[in-house]
C-alpha positions as a printed Julia matrix, in Angstrom:
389×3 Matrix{Float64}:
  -3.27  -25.03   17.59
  -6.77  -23.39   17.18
  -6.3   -22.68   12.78
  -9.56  -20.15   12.71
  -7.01  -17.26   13.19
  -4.67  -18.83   10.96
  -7.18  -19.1     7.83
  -8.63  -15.52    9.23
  -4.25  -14.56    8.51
  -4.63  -16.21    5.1
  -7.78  -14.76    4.3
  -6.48  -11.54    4.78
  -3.44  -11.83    3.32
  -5.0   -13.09   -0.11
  -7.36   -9.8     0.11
  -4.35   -7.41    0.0
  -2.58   -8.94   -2.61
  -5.87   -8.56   -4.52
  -6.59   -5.23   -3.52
  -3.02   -3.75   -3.09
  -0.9    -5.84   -5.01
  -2.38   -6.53   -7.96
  -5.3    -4.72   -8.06
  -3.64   -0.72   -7.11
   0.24   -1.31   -7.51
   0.28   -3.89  -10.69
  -0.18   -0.47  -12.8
   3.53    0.11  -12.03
   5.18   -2.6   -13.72
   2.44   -2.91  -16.56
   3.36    0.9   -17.13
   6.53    0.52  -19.31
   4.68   -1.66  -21.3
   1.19    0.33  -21.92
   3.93    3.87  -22.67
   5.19    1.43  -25.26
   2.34    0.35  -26.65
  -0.16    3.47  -26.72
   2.94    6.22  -26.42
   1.6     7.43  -23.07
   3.88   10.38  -22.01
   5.18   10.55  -18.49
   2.1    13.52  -17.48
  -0.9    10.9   -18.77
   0.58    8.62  -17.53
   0.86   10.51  -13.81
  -2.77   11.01  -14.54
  -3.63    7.72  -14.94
  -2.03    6.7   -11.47
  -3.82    9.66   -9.71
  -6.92    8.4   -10.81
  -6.59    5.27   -9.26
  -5.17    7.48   -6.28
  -8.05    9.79   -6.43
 -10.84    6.57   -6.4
  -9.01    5.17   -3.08
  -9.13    8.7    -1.66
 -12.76    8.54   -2.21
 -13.21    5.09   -0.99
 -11.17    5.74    2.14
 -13.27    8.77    2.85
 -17.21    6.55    2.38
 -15.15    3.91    4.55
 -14.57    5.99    7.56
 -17.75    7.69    7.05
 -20.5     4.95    6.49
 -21.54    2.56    9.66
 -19.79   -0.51    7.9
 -19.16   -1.86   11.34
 -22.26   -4.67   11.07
 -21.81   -5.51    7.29
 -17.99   -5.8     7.26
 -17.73   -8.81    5.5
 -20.66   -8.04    2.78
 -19.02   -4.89    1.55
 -15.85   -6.51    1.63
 -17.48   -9.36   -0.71
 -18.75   -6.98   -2.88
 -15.37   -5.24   -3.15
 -13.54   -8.06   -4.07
 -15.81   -8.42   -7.0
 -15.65   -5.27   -8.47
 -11.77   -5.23   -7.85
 -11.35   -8.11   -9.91
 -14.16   -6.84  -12.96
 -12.39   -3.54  -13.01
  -8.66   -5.55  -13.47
 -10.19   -7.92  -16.2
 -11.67   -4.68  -17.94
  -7.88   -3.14  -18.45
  -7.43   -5.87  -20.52
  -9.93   -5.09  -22.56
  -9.56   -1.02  -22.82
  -8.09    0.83  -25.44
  -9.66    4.44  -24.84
  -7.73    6.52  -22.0
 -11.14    7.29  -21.28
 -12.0     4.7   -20.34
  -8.82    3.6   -18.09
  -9.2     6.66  -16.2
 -12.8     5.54  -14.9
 -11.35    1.97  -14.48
  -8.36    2.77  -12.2
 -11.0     5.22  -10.17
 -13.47    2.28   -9.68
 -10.24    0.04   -8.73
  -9.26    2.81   -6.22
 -12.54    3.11   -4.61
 -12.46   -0.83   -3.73
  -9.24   -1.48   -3.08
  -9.84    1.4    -0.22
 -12.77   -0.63    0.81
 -11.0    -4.21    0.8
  -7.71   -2.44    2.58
 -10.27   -0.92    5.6
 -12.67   -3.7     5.97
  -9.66   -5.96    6.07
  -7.6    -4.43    8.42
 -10.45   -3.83   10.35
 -11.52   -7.52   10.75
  -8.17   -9.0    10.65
  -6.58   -6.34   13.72
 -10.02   -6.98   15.8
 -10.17  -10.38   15.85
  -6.03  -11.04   16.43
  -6.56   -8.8    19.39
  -8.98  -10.86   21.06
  -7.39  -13.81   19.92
  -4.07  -12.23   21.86
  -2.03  -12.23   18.61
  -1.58   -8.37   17.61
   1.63   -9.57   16.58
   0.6   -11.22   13.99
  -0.56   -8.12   12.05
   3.21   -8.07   10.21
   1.85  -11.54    8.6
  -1.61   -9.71    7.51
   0.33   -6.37    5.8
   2.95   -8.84    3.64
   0.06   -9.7     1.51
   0.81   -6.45   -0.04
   4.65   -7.22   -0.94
   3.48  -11.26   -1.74
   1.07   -9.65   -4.03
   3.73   -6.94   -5.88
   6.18  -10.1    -5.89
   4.53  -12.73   -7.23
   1.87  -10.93   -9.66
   5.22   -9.81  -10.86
   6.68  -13.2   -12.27
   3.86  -13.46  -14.79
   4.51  -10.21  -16.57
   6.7   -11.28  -19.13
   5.83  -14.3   -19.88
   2.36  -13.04  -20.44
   3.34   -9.65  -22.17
   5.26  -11.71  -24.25
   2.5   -14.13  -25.13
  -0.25  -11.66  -24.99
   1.28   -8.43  -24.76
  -0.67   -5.88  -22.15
  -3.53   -6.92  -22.52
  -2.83  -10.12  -21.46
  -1.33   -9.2   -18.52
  -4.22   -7.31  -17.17
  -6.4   -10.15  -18.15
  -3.79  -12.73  -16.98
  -3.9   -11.32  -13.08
  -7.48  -11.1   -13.13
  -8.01  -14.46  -13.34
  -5.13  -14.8   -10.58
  -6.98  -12.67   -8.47
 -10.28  -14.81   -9.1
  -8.84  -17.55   -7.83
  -7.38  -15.96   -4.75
 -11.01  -14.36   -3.6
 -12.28  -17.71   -3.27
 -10.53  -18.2    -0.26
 -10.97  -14.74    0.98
 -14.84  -15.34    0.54
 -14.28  -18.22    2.63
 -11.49  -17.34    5.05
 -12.09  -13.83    6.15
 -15.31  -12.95    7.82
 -16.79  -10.74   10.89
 -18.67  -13.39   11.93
 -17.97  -12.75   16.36
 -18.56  -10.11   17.9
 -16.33   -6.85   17.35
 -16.35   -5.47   20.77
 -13.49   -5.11   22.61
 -12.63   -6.08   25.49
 -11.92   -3.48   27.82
 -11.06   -4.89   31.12
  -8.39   -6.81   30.05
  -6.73   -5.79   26.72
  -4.52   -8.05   25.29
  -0.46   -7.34   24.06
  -1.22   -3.92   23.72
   2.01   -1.87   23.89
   2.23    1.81   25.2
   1.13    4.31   22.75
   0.51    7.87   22.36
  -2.53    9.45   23.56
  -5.24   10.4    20.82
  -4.09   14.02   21.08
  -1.31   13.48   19.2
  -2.92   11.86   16.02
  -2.88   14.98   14.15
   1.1    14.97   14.03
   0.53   11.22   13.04
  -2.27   12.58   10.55
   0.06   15.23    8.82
   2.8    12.69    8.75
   1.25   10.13    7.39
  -0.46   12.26    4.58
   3.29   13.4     3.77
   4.77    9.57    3.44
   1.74    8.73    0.87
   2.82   12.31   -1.24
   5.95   11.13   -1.34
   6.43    7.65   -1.61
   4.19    7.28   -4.18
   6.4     8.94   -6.82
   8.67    6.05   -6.35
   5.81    3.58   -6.15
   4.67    4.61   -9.31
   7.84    5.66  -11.6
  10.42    3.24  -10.84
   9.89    0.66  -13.32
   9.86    3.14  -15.99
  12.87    5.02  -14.1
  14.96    1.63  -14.73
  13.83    1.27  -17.79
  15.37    4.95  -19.0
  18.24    5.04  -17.01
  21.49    3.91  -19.76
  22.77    1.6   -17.45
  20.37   -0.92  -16.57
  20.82   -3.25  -19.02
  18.21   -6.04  -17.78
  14.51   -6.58  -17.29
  12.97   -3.86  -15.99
  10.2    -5.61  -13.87
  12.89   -7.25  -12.13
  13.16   -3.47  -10.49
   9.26   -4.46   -9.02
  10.11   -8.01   -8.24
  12.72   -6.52   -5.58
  10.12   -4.09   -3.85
   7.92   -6.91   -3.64
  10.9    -9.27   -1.72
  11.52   -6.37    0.29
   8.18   -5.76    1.28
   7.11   -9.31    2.26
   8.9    -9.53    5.5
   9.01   -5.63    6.57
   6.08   -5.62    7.76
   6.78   -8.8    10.24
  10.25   -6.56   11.23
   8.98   -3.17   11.75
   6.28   -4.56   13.7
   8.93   -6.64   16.01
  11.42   -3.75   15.55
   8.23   -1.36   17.39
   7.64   -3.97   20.32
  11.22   -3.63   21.32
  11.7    -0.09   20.7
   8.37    1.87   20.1
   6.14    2.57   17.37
   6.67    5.95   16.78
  10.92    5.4    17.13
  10.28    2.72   14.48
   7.64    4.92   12.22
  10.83    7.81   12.05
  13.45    5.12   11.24
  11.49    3.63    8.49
  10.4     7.08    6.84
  13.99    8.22    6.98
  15.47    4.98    5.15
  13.05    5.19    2.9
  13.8     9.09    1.74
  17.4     8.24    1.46
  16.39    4.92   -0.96
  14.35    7.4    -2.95
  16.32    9.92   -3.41
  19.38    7.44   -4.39
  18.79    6.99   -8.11
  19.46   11.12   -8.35
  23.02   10.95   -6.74
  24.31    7.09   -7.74
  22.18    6.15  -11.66
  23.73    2.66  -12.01
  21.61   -0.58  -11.78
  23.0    -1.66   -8.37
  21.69    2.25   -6.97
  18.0     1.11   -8.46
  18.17   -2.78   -7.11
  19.21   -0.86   -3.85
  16.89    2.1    -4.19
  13.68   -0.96   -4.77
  15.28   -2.76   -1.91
  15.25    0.34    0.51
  11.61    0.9    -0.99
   9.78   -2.07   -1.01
  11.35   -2.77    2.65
   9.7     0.47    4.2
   6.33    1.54    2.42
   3.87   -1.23    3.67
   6.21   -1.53    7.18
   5.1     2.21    7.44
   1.54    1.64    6.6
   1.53   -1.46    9.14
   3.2     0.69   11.92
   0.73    3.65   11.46
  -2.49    1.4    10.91
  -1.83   -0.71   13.88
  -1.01    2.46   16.59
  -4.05    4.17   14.89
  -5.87    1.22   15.71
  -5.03    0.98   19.55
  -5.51    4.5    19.77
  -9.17    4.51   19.54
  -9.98    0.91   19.51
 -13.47    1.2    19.39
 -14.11    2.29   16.51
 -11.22    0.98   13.88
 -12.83    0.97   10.71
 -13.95    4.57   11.06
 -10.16    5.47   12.39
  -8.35    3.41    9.99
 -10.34    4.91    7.46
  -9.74    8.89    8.08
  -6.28    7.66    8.6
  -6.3     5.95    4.8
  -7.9     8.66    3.42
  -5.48   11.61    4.92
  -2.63    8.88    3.26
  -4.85    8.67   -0.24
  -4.83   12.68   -0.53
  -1.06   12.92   -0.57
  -0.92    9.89   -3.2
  -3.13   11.57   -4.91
  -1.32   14.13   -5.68
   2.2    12.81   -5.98
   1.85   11.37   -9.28
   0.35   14.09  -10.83
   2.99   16.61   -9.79
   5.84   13.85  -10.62
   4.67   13.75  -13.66
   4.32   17.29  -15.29
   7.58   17.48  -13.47
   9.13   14.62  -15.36
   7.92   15.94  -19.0
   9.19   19.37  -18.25
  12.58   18.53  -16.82
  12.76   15.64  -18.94
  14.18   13.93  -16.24
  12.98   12.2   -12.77
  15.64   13.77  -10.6
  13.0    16.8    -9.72
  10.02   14.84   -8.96
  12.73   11.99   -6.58
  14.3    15.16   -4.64
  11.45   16.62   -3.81
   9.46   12.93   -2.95
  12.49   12.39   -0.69
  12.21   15.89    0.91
   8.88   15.07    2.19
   8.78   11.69    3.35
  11.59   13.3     5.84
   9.92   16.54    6.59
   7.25   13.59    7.31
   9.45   11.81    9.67
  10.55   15.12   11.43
   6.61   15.96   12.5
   6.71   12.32   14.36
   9.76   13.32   16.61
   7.63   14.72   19.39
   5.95   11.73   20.05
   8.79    9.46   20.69
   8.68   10.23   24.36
   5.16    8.48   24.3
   7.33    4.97   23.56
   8.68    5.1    26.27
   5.7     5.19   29.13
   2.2     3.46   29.21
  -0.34    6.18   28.65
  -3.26    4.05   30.34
């Protein structure tokens, strides 16, 4: 067996779990902690998050705009350097200030490392002939969330916050060292043409504004969950344990999804798949409103963690065979269309949350449009089911 596409897998599996998992979602379990610390209220908090939202709507913009296509690997080099500076630095912050510049900076590159990634890693598993593989590549987001998670407490405890920040830093350090080794551009990115390989029918690029608008929906919504429910457990009477366990679960969840959904899309169609997945996932956020025990939240993270990246796998990889020669540039409007909605989520959730004084607002109306999301992808199941070539 031929193991450059296996260490290319590895490579870019390590990236997202720098980028995505520690270096974008660790926020969410550190959150609790930080409130309890500085006495953040839910709205700076929300702000906080949409900064870091905000900086990867930025960088998803400059990645689908600049010609990135011969420097893949430098900028993704450079990325991974500032992604880990700008973790270490949280560590070392006590002025809201200056964590609102830090979680920009850390959205800007983990936009970067998430497009240059995807971009080299789908490209060269195409012309290797293993497309399929791309489920391995996106559960480096859900091995990041799960495993960055198990050294919370013992390092909160030992260091408090600080030391957490600090503590996956040097985690992600050592994990970059085998991206800089692993994951390069080095071949040619053409593609081949003539004889495309395990490409499965898809819709024609007319229709990518209804992906577009849908897409842009799922990131306004899910991110209200993706960014509240640790500190949902944590107020809700009857969860009586841990609340980073809550992020541990989205992170088990999410490590395989992205494997089924992209099986589950072979079989039956991406854009069948993209609907299911959207609609599971506004019924797991909306859950905690109508059933507030700690089985509803384990559930609720279960339901989560086990759609959000499969989505972002499903719509990245049609995107991608789409218009496949260009995929940076395409994965990056695509990113950026997701970033705007996540910008905003947060924010609103929020001010939502301090006014109501309670999350049930901000969770209905998350829910609401992940499945108004999941409605504008119904007219292009019909695509699934004949080759457009």
């Amino acid at each position: 067996m031929n193991k450059q596409p296996v260490l290319l897998l590895v490579g870019g599996i390590f990236s997202l779990m720098i980028a995505m998992g520690i270096g974008r979602f660790a926020y969410t379990p550190i959150l609790p902690l930080m409130q309890n610390a500085l006495s953040f209220t839910d709205a700076l908090a929300g702000f906080l998050a949409s900064s870091n939202y905000a900086g990867y709507l930025a960088g998803a913009i400059l990645a689908g705009a600049l010609p990135l296509n011969k420097h893949k690997t430098h900028y993704l080099r450079v990325s991974l350097i500032v992604s880990v500076i700008t973790t270490f630095a949280m560590g070392l912050s006590h002025s809201y200030i200056l964590m609102l510049i830090l979680r920009l900076v850390s959205g800007v590159v983990s936009a970067f490392i998430f497009v240059l990634a995807s971009s080299i890693v789908l490209d060269r598993l195409a012309r290797a002939g293993k497309t399929n593989w791309s489920g391995f590549f996106y559960s480096g987001v859900g091995l990041g969330i799960f495993f960055s998670t198990f050294f919370i407490p013992s390092l909160n405890s030992s260091f408090g916050w600080e030391g957490v920040w600090i503590g996956l830093a040097i985690v992600s350090t050592l994990l970059s060292v085998f991206v800089w080794r692993w994951l390069n551009d080095s071949i040619s990115t053409e593609v081949n043409k003539k004889n495309p390989v395990n490409e499965l029918p898809v819709p024609p690029v007319k229709w990518l504004p209804w992906l577009m608008i849908a897409y842009g929906l799922e990131g306004l919504g899910y991110i209200v969950t993706g960014t509240f429910i640790v500190s949902i457990a944590q107020n809700t009477s009857t969860f009586h344990i841990d609340s980073s366990l809550v992020w541990i679960v989205v992170g088990f969840g999410a490590i395989p999804s992205c494997f089924v959904w992209s099986s589950l899309a072979k079989k039956y169609g991406f854009v069948k798949s993209l609907v299911l997945s959207m609609i599971l996932q506004a019924i797991g956020i909306a859950l905690p409103v109508f059933w507030s025990t700690q089985t509803s939240l384990f559930i609720s993270a279960l339901l989560f963690g086990a759609t959000f990246m499969g989505i972002t796998t499903l719509a990245t990889t049609l995107v991608r065979q789409m218009s496949p020669t260009n995929s940076s540039r395409i994965i990056g409007y695509l990113t950026a269309i997701y970033a705007t909605g996540q910008m905003i989520g947060p924010t609103v959730a929020g001010i939502l949350t301090s006014f109501t004084q309670s999350y049930n607002a901000a969770l209905i109306g998350a829910a609401s449009v992940v499945f108004v999301g999941a409605l504008f992808l119904i007219s292009g199941i019909r695509f699934d089911k004949k080759d457009q070539s």
